[in-house]
C-alpha positions in Angstrom: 224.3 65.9 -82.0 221.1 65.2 -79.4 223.2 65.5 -76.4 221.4 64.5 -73.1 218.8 67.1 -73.4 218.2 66.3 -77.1 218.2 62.6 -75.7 215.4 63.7 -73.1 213.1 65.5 -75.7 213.5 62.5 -77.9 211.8 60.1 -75.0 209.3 62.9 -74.1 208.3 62.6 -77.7 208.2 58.8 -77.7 206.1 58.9 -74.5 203.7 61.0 -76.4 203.2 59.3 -79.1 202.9 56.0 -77.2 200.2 57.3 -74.9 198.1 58.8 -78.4 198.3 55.5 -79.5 197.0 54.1 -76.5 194.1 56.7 -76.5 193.7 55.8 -79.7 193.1 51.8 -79.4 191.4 52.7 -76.2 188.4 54.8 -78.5 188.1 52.5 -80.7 187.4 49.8 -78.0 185.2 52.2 -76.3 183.2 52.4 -80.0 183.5 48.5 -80.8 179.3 48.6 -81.1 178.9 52.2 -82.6 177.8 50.9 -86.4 178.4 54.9 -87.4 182.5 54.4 -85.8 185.1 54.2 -88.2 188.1 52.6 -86.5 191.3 55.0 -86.2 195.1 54.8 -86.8 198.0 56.7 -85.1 200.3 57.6 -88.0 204.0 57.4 -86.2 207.0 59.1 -88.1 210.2 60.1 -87.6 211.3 63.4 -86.5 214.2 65.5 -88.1 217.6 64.1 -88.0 220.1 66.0 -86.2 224.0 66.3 -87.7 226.3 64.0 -85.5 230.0 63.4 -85.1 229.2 60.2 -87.7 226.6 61.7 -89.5 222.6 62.2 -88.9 221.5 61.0 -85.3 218.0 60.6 -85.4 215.9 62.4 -83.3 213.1 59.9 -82.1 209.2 60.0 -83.5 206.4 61.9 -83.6 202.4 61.2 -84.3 201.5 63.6 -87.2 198.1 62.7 -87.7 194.8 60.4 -86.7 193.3 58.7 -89.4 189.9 57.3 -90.4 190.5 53.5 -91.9 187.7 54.8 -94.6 187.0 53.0 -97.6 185.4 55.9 -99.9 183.9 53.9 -102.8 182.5 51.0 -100.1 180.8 54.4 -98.6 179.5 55.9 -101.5 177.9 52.5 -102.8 176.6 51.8 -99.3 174.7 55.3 -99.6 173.6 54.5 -103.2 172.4 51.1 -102.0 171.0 52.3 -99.3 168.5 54.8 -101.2 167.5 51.0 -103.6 166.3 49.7 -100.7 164.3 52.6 -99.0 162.3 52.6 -102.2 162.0 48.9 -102.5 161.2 48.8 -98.9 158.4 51.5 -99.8 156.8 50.2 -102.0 156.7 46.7 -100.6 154.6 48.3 -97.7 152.3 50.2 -99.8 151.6 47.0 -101.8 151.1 45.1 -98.9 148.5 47.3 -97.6 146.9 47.6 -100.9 146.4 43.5 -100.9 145.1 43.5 -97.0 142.5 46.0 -98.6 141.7 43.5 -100.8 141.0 40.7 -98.3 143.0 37.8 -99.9 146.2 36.9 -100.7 147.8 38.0 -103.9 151.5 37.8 -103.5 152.8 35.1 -106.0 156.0 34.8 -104.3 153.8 34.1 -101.1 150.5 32.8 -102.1 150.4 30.6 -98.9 149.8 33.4 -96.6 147.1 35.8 -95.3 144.5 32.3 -95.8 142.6 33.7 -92.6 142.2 37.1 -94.2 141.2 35.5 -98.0 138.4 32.8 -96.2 136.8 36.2 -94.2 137.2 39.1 -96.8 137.9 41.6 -94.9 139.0 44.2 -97.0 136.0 43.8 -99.2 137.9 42.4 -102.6 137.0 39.1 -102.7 133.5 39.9 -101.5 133.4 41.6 -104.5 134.9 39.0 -106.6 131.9 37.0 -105.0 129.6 39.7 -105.5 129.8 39.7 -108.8 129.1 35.6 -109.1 126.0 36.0 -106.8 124.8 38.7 -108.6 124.3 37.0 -112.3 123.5 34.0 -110.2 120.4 35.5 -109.2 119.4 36.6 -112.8 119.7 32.9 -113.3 117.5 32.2 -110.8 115.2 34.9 -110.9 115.1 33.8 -114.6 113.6 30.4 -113.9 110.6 32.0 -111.5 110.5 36.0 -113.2 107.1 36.3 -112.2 108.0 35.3 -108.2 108.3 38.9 -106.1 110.7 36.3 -103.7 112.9 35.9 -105.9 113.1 39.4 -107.5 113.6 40.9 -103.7 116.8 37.9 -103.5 117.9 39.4 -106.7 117.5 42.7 -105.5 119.4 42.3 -102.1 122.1 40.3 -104.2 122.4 43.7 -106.3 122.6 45.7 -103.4 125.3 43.7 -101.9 127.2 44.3 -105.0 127.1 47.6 -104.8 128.0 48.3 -101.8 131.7 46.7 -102.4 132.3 48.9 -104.7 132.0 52.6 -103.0 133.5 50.5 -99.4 137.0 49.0 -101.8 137.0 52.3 -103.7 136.6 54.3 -100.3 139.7 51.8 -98.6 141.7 52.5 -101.6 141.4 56.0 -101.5 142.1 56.3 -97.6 145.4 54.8 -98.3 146.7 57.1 -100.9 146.1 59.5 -98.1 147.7 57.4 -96.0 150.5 57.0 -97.9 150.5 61.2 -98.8 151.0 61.2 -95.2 153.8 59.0 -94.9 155.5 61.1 -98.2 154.7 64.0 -95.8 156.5 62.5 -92.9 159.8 60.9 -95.0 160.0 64.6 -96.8 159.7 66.7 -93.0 162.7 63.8 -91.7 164.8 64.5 -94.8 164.8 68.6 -94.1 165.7 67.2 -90.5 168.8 65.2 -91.8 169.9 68.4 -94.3 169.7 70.1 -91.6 172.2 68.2 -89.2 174.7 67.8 -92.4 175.0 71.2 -93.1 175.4 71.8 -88.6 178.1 68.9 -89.2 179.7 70.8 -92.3 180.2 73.8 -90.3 181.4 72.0 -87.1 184.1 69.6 -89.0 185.4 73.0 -91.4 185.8 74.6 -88.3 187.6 72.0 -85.9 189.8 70.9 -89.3 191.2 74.2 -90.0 191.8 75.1 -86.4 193.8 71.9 -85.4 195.2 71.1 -89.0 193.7 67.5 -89.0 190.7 65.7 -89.9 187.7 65.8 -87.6 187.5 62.3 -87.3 184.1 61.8 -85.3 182.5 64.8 -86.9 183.0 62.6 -90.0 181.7 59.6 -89.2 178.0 61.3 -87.8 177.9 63.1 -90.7 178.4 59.7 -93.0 175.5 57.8 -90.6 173.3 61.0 -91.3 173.9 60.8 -95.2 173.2 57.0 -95.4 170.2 57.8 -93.4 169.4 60.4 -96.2 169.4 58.4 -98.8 167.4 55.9 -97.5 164.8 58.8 -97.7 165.7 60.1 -100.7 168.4 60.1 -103.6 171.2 62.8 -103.6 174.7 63.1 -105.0 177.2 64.4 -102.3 179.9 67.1 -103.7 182.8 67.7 -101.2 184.8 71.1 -101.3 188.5 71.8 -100.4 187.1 73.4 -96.2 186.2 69.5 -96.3 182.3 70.4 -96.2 179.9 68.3 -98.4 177.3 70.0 -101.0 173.9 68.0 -101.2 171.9 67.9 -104.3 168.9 66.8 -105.0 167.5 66.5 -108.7 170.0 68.8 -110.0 169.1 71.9 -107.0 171.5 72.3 -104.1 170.2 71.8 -100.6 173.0 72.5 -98.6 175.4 74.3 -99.3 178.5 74.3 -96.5 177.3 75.3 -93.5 173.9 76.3 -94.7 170.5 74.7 -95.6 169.8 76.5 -98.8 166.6 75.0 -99.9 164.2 72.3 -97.9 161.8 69.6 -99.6 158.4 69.7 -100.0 155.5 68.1 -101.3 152.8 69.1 -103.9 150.0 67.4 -105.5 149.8 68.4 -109.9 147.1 69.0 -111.3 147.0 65.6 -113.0 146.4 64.2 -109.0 150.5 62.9 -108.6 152.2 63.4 -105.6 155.1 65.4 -106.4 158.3 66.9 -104.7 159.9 70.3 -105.4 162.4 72.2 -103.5 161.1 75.1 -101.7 161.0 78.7 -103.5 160.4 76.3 -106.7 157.9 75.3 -108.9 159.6 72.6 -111.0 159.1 68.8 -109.4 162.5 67.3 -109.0 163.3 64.1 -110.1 163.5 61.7 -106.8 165.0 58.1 -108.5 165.6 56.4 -104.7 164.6 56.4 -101.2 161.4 56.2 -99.5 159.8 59.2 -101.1 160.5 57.5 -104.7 159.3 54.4 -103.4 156.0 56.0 -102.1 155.0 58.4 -105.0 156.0 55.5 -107.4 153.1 53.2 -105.4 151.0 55.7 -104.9 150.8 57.6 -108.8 151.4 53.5 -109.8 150.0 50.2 -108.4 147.4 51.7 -106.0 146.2 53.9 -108.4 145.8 51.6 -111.4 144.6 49.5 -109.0 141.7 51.9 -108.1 141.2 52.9 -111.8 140.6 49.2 -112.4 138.0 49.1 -110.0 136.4 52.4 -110.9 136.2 50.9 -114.9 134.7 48.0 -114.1 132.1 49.3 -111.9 131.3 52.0 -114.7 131.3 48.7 -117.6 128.8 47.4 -114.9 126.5 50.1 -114.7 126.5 50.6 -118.5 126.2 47.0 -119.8 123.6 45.9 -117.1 121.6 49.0 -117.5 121.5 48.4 -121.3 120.2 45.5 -121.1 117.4 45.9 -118.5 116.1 49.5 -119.5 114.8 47.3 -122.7 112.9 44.8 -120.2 109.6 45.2 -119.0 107.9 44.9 -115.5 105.5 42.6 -114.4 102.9 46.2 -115.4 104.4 45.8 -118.9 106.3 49.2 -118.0 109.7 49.8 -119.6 112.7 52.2 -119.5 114.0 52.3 -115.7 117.6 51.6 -115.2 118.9 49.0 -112.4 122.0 50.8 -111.7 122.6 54.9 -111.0 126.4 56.4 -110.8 129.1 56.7 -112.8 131.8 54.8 -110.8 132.9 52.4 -108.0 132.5 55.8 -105.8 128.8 55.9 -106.6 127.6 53.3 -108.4 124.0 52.0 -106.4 120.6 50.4 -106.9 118.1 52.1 -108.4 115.5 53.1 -105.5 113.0 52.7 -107.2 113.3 49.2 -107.5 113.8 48.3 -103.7 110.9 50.3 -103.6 108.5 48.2 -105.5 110.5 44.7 -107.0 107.2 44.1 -109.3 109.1 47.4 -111.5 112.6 44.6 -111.9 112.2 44.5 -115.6 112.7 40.7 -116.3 110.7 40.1 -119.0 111.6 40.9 -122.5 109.9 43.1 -125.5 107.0 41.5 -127.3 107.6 40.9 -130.7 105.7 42.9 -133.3 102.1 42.3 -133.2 102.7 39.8 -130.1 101.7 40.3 -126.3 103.4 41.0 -123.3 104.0 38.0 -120.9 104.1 38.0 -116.9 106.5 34.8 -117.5 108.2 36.3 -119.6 112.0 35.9 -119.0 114.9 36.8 -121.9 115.8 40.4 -119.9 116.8 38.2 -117.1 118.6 35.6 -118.7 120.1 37.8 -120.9 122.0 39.1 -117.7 122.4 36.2 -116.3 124.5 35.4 -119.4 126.4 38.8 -119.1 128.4 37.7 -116.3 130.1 35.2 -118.9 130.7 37.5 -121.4 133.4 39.6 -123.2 133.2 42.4 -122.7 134.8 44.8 -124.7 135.0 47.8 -123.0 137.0 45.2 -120.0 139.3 44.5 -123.3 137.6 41.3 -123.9 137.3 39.8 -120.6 134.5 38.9 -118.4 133.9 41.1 -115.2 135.1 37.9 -113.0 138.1 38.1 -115.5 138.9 41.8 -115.4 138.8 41.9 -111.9 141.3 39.5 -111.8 143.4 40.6 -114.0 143.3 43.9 -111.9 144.2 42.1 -108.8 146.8 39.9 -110.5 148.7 42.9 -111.8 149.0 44.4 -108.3 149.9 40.8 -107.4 152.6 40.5 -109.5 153.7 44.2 -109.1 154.3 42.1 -105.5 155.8 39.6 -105.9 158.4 41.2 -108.1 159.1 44.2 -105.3 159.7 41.1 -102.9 162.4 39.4 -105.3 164.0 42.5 -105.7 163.8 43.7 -102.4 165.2 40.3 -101.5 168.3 40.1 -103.6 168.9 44.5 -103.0 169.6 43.0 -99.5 171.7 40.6 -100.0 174.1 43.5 -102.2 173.5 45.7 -99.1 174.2 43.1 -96.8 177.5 41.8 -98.8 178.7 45.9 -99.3 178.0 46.2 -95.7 180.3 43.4 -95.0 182.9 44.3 -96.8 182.8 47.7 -95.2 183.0 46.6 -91.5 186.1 44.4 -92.5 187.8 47.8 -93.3 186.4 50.0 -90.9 184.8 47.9 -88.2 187.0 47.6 -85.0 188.7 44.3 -83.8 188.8 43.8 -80.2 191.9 41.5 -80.5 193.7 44.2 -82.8 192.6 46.7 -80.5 194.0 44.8 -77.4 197.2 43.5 -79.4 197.6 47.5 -79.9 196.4 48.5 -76.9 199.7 46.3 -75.4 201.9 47.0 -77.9 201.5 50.8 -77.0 201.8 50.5 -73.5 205.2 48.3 -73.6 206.6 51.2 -76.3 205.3 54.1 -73.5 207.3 51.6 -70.5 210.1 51.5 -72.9 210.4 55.2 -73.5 209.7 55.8 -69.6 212.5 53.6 -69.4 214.8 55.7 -71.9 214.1 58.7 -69.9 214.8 56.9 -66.7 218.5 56.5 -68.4 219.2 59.7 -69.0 218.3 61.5 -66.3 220.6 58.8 -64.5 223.4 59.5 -66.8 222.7 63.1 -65.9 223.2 63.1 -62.9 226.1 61.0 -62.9 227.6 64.1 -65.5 226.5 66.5 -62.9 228.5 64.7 -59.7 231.2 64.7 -62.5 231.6 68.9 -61.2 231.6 68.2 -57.3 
């Protein structure tokens, strides 16, 4: 039996738990725009029964615990999402500044944009698309006059035009590879950063849980903003042990382990030239299938580089089929055997000096025949370039330049277009998982508020219990006088 006294512990009780449910509503309103709050719940039960004249006379309520309203699958495939679209997002950039290299607009999904960029060139790609139509253009013209010195200095200037948009695309390429080294470099030195904070969080929430017996409800939800902010960066699988700390591992090594960082990332470039990522005190890359450091070594070891290897092949098909043809010709002084281009590659590939030098050396003309003479109008070395820019080519895999340096471009152009459609329907999953989470989690200013009022009539009602007994205990004591 309660008695009066039992009676006033019971209402003390009720007032508590009516205030902690006010507190309660009241957080969550104060955290109605924090995207990292999960909303909370009082959980209200009943106390222990005590034995009465009738039976058990219960004994009012009690709040036994503050909960998280957590979805854990919705939170695990928001992180795995999450680390899609870093990558996505990644590589999306790193395309995009590959094409503004290029001066024109190669985005199929998009091909109306960038038009001002295209008409002026500015990345130096379609100056060398029309470098390459000027260039046999002038063979065709020089091959009509190949005795005038005008037209073999237009020819030569055309030539030197070429190649000079080979060594500038080849030397924009290569700037953003570093570029996007850097940016690995960065994304890598902000994941040690977040590792860091979880494995502070693990020790802070292991702590505060075993000390007050419940769940360290705002620990929680900064560590679960720092891990979706992780795996934007870079992939992970989270393993949780019993103190209620979470193990991070990356590619099969474990980064943190409780409260402890065991192992940071770091970057390293093979010996093949990829950008690669290892844990530190390692030598072994790990495998990185998400984030923004997957995203950025898959653009930079992938588009860009094929990208720049196209390039670099057909300035090196150049050099080769154009110097086999004119090393055979003969100058206007019958002389023979100078090549038209020097280098090896889009890095170095340039006219040979000693043509600028003196055009009458151009070797235009072609070989006598046996027992003939050689001719000042002489012009089947020119036209015979001239002809080369429409061509197969066989080391180009049977395209024409024009055709293999489209086919280059298009590649990286489609690689585009394709990162945007993906990238595009990756956020509408996000998006929708997102949704679905804030439904569960997300606070309700009119459930809050209906709460929030519900509480406070249950703490006036229990004031009001207490207000009762204490009258009916005094009316007990005057009972004595």
């Amino acid at each position: 039996m309660l008695g009066l006294i039992g009676s006033l512990r019971m209402g003390a009780r009720s007032l508590a738990a009516q205030r902690q449910g006010v507190e309660v509503a009241g957080h969550n309103l104060a955290n109605v725009n924090n995207t990292a709050y999960a909303r909370q719940r009082v959980a209200i039960q009943s106390t222990t029964s005590g034995d009465g004249i009738n039976g058990p006379v219960g004994s009012g309520a009690e709040v036994t615990a503050i909960r998280q309203i957590r979805d854990q699958i919705l939170d695990g495939q928001v992180v795995t999402e999450g680390g899609v679209t870093g990558s996505l997002e990644s590589q999306q950039r790193a395309l995009r500044m590959a094409q503004s290299l290029l001066g024109q607009s190669i985005d199929r999904g998009n091909s109306g944009a960038s038009g001002a960029s295209a008409a002026d060139g500015v990345g130096g790609g379609q100056q060398l698309a029309a470098g390459l139509t000027d260039f046999f253009n002038a063979f065709a013209s020089l091959a009509a006059q190949p005795a005038s010195i005008p037209e073999r200095e237009i020819t030569l200037r055309k030539a030197v035009a070429l190649a000079a948009q080979f060594p500038a695309l080849d030397t924009r390429l290569a700037g953003l590879s570093t570029q996007l080294d850097e940016s690995l470099d960065t994304d890598l030195s902000s994941a040690n950063a977040l590792l860091a904070d979880i494995a502070r969080l693990n020790g802070q929430i292991s702590r505060t849980e075993a000390v007050s017996g419940g769940s360290a409800n705002d620990l929680r939800d900064q560590r679960q903003a720092k891990l979706e902010s992780l795996s934007g960066l870079v992939g992970f699988d989270a393993v949780e042990a019993s103190d209620g700390s979470l193990g991070i591992v990356v590619g099969g090594v474990p980064l943190v382990v409780a409260d402890v960082r065991a192992k940071t990332l770091e970057g390293f470039t093979a010996t093949d030239g990829r950008r690669l990522v290892r844990a530190s005190g390692t030598t072994d890359p790990l495998a990185i299938t998400s984030g923004r450091v997957h995203g950025t070594m898959d653009s930079r070891d992938g588009a860009v580089k094929d990208l720049r290897d196209g390039i670099n092949e057909l300035a090196a098909t150049l050099i080769d089929e154009v110097n086999a043809i004119h090393t055979t010709g003969l100058a206007l002084d019958g002389t023979t055997g100078r090549a038209f281009f020097l280098g090896s590659s889009a890095a170095d590939i340039r006219v040979n000096q000693a043509l600028l030098d003196d055009p009458t050396t151009l070797q235009a003309a072609g070989a006598p025949p046996p027992g003939g003479s050689f001719a000042r109008g002489d012009n089947r070395t020119a036209l015979a370039l001239s002809k080369l820019g429409n061509e197969a080519i066989p080391d180009l895999g049977g395209q024409t330049f024009g055709g293999a340096y489209n086919r280059t471009v298009g590649r990286l152009g489609e690689e585009l277009s394709s990162v945007n459609q993906r990238l595009a329907d990756q956020k509408v999953v996000a998006d929708l998982l997102k949704g679905q989470r804030d439904s569960v989690t997300g606070v309700s200013i009119d459930e809050e508020m209906a709460d929030l009022t519900r509480f406070q009539r249950g703490y006036q009602a229990s004031a009001k219990i207490i207000t009762t007994i204490d009258e009916m205990l005094e009316t007990t004591l005057g009972l004595k006088r």
